[in-house]
Backbone bond lengths (Angstrom), bond angles and torsions (degrees), N, CA, C in turn:
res aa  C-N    CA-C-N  psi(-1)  N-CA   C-N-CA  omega(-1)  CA-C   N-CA-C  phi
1 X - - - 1.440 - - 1.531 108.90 -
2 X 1.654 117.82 138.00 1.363 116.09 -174.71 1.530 90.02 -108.31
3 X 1.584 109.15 128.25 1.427 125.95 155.75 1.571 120.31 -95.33
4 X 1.974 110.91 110.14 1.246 110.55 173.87 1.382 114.87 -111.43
5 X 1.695 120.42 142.55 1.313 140.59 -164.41 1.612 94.32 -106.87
6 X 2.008 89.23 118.92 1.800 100.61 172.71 1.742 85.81 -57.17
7 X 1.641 94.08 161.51 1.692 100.57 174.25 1.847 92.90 -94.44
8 X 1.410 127.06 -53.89 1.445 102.82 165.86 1.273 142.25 -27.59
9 X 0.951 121.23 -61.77 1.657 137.08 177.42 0.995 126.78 -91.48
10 X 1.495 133.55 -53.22 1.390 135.55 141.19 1.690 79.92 127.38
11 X 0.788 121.28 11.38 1.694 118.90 159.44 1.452 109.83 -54.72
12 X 1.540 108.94 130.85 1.197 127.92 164.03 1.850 133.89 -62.72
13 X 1.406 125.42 112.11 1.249 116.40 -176.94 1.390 108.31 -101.12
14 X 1.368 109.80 160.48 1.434 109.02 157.00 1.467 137.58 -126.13
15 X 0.957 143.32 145.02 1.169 131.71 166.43 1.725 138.08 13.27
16 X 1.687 84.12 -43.72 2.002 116.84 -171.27 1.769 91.13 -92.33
17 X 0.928 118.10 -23.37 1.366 107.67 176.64 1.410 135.85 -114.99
18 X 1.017 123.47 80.51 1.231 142.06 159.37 1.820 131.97 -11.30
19 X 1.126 105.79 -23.85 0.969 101.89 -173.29 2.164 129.11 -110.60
20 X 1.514 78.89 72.17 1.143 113.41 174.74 1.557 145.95 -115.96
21 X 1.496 139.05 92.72 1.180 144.83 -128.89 1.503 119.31 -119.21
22 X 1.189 106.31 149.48 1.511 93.86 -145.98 1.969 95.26 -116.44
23 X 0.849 116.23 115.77 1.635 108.31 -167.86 1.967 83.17 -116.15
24 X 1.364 110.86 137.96 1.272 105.95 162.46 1.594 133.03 38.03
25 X 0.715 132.05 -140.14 2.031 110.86 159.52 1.458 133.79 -84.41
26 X 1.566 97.15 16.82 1.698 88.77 -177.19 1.262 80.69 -122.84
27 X 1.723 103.13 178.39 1.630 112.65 -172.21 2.342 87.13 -133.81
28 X 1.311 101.34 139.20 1.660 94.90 -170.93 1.852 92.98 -134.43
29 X 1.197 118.87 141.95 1.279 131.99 159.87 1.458 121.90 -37.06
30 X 1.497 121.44 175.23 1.226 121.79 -175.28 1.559 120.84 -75.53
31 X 1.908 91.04 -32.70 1.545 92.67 -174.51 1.422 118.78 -98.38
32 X 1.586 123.29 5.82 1.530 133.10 164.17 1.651 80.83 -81.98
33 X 1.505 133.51 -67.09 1.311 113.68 -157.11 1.506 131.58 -33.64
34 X 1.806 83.01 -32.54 2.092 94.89 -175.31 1.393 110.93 -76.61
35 X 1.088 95.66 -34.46 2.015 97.44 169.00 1.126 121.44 -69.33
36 X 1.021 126.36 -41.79 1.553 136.62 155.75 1.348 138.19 -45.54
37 X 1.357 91.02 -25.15 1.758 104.30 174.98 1.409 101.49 -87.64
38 X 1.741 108.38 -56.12 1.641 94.04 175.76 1.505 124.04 -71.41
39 X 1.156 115.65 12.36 1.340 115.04 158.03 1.483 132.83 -66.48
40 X 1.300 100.52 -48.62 1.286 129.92 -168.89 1.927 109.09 -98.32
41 X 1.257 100.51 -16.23 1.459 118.98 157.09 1.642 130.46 -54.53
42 X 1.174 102.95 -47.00 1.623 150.82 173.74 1.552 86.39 -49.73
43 X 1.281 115.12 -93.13 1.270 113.15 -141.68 1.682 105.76 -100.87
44 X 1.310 111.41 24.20 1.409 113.57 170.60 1.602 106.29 -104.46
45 X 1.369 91.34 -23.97 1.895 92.03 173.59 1.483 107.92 -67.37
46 X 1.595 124.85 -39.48 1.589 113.13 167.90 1.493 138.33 -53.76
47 X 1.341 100.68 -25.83 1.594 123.91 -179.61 1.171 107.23 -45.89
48 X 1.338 129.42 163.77 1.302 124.01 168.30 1.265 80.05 162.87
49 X 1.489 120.85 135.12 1.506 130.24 -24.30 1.883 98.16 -65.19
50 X 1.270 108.76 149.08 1.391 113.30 -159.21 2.119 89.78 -87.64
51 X 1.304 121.62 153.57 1.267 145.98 -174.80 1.356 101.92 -121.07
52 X 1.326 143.35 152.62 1.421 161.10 126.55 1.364 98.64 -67.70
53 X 1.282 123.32 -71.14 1.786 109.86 -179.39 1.769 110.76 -39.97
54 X 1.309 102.50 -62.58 1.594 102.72 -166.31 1.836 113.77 -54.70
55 X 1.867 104.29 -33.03 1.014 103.26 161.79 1.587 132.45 -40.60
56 X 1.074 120.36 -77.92 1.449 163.06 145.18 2.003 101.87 1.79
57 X 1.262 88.13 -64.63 1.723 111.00 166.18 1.494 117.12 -51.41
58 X 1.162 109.31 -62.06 1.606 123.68 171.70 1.322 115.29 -38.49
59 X 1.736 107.75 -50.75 1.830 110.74 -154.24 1.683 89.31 -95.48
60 X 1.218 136.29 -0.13 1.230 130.41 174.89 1.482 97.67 -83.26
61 X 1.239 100.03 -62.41 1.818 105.92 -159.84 2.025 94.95 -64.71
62 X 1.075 126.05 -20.95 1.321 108.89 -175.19 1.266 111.96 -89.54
63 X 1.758 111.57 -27.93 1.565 102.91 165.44 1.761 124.63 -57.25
64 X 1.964 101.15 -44.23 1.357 104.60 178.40 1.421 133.82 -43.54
65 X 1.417 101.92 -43.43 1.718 119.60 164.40 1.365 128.89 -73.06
66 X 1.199 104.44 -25.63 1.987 114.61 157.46 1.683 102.27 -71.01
67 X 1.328 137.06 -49.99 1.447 115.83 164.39 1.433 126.36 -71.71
68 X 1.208 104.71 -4.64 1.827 103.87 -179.11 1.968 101.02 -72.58
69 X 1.274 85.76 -53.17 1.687 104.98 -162.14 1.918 103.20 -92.10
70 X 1.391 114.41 22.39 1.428 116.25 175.27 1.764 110.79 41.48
71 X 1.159 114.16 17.49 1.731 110.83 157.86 1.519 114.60 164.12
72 X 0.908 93.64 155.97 1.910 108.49 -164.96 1.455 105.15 -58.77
């Protein structure tokens, strides 16, 4: 059995659980994912004119600081 650790939380996965997501080089659970989306939800609704780069930029740097600081 392979056990994988969200890099946010440090919650343990297993094999049986699936629900694990892989953004850029870290891999994060289901329930950092939902926080994470409305994170990044937030401040894409201000944007205007909307970017794919700036996008892209955003969901990296907001994941990086959710593993620096162990949660969103």
């Amino acid at each position: 059995m392979i056990t994988i650790t969200c890099d946010v939380c440090k919650k343990k996965m297993d094999d049986q659980n699936k629900a694990l997501f892989p953004y850029g080089n870290h891999s994060i659970c289901e329930p950092c994912k939902d926080i994470f989306e409305i994170q990044v939800k937030d401040n894409v609704r201000k944007k205007d004119p909307f970017e794919f780069e700036w996008y892209r930029k955003l969901m990296l740097d907001t994941l990086d600081k959710a593993v620096q600081k162990g949660k969103f």
